[in-house]
N, C-alpha and C positions, 0 to 999 in steps of 0.2 A: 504493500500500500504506500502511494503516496505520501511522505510527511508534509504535515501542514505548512511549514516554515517553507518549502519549497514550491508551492504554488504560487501565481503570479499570474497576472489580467498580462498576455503577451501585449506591446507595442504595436505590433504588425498581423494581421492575419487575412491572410490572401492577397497580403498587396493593400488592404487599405487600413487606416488608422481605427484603431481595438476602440477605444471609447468614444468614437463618436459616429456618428453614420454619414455625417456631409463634413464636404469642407468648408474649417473656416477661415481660410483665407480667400480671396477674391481678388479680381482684378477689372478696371475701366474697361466697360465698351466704350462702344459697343466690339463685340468678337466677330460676327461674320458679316461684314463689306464688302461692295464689289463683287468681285468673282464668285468670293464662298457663298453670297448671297444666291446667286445666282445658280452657283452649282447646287445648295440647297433647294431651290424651285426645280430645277432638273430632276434631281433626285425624286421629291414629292411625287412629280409624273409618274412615277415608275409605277406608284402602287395606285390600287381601289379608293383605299381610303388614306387623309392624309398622316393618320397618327403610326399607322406601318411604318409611317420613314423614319422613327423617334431616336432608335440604335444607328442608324449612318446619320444623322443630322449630332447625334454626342461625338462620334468620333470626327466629324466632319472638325466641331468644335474643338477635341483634341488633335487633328492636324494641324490647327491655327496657333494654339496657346501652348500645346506640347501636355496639358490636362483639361481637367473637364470644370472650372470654375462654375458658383454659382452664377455669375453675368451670362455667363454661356448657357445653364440650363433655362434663366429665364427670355433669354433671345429664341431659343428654342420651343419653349412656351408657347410666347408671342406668333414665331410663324404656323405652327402646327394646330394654335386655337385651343389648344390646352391648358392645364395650370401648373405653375411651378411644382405643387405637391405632385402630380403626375409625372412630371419630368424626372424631378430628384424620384421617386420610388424606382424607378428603372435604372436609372443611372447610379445610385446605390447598391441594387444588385448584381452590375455585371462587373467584376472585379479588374476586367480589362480595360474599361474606365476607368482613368486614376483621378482621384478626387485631392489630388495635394501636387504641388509642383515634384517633377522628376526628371532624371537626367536624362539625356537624350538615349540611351540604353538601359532596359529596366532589365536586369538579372535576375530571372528568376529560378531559387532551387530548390527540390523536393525534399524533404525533410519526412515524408509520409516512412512507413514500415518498411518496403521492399527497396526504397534508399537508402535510408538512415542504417538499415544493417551493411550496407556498401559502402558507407564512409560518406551520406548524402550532410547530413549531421557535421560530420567533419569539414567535411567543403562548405558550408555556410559557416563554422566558423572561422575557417583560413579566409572567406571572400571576406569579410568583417575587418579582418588583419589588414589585406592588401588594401580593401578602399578606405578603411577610417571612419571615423566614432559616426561618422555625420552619415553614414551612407545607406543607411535605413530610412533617412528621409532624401539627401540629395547632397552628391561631395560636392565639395570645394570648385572643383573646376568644371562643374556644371554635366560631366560624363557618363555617369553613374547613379542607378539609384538600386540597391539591393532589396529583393523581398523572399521571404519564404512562402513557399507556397506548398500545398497543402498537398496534390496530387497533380504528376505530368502526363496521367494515364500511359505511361511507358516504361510499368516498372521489368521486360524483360531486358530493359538495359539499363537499368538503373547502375549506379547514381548520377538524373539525369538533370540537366537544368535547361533554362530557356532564357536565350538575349532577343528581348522583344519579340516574342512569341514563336524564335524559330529554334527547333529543341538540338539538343548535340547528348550524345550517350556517351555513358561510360567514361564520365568525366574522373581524369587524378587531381590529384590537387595541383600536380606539376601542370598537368596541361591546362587547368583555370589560370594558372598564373601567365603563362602564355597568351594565353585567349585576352586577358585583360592587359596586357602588354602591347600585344598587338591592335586592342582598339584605340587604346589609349596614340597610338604613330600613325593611327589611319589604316590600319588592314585588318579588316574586320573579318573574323574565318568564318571560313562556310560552315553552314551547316547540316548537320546528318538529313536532313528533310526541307528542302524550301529555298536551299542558294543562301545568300547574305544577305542577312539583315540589317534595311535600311535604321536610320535612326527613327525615334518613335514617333514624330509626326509624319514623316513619310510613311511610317506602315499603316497610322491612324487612317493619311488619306485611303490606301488599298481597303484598308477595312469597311471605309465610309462608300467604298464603290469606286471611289475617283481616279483606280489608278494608280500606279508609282511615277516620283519623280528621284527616286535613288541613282544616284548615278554606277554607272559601272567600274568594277573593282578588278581589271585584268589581273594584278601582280595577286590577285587573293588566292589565298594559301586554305586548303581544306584543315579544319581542326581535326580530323582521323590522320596526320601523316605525324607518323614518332609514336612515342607512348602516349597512353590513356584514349585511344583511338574513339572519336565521336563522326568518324561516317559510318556509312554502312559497312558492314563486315571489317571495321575497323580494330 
């Protein structure tokens, strides 16, 4: 049994902050002008009705700001004819919405059972080491934001993590250190599933529909080459 002294209300769980449900920080509109306005009214097109577009108009809003600010869900509000309460319920629940400023790479690792007996545990705290105290919310140089996360549904390669939602298996600690190395000089490694991962408003926009505007990384280096292999049959 758990001893009581070592319980604790975690900081982080799945990515967004333990004690509260929305964020409370904000920022000035308005967020979508111009284009995203626009690519917003494209988008609406798409569907029947206008409240189906609610999941690409948040991330549309997270391409723009890099998170999902209250200004942003109540701009979203406004065009879709809904209420702020509506808006935030949703965007509360999908944890791929970040509700707090993050780096332009959100590192996420499993910590669930079929990792953590793999050393998933271990590599969330050596990643803690490498980026520093602040990087549960967002480091210093604006690159980084670490979370844990609960399940990558891929535990027959565990211990696995995810740099903006593209996964890499059978992560060492030697090759995380590498991997953040290498994003940190601009060569961002491929990954086991999906190519490279743009930074997170670029992937925001794919997820909002719109598209990548990632640029292309010739000299990128697969993270499965050397030890702790994260491609396929790595």
């Amino acid at each position: 049994m758990t001893e009581a002294g070592h319980l604790r209300v975690p900081q982080w769980q799945t990515g967004q902050l333990a004690p509260v449900a929305a964020a409370r920080e904000d920022v000035e509109g308005p967020v979508l002008t111009g284009d995203a306005r626009r690519l917003a009214e494209r988008t609406i097109a798409k569907y029947p009705v206008r409240r189906s577009a609610l999941v690409p108009l948040l991330y549309l809003v997270q391409s723009e700001v890099g998170w999902v600010p209250r200004q942003g869900m109540r701009e979203v509000a406004e065009i879709l004819g809904l209420t702020t309460a509506e808006v935030e319920a949703v965007a509360t629940f999908y944890t791929m919405l970040k509700l707090h400023p993050c780096g332009k790479y959100v590192v996420s690792i499993c910590t669930n059972p079929s990792c953590a007996l793999l050393g998933g545990r271990a590599l969330y705290e050596r990643a803690k080491e490498i980026l520093g105290e602040q990087c549960e919310h967002i480091t210093p140089d604006g690159m980084f934001t670490l979370e844990e996360e609960e399940c990558l549904a891929a535990c027959d390669k565990a211990p696995v993590l995810a740099v903006n939602y593209l996964f890499y298996d059978r992560v060492s600690q030697e090759l995380l250190e590498r991997m953040i190395e290498g994003i940190r000089a601009g060569h961002v490694p491929e990954a086991a599933r999906g190519g490279v991962p743009g930074e997170l408003k670029d992937v925001s926009r794919t997820l909002a529909g719109m598209g990548s505007q990632t640029p292309p990384q010739p000299d990128t280096v697969p993270a499965g080459e050397g030890e702790g292999g994260g491609a396929p049959g790595g």
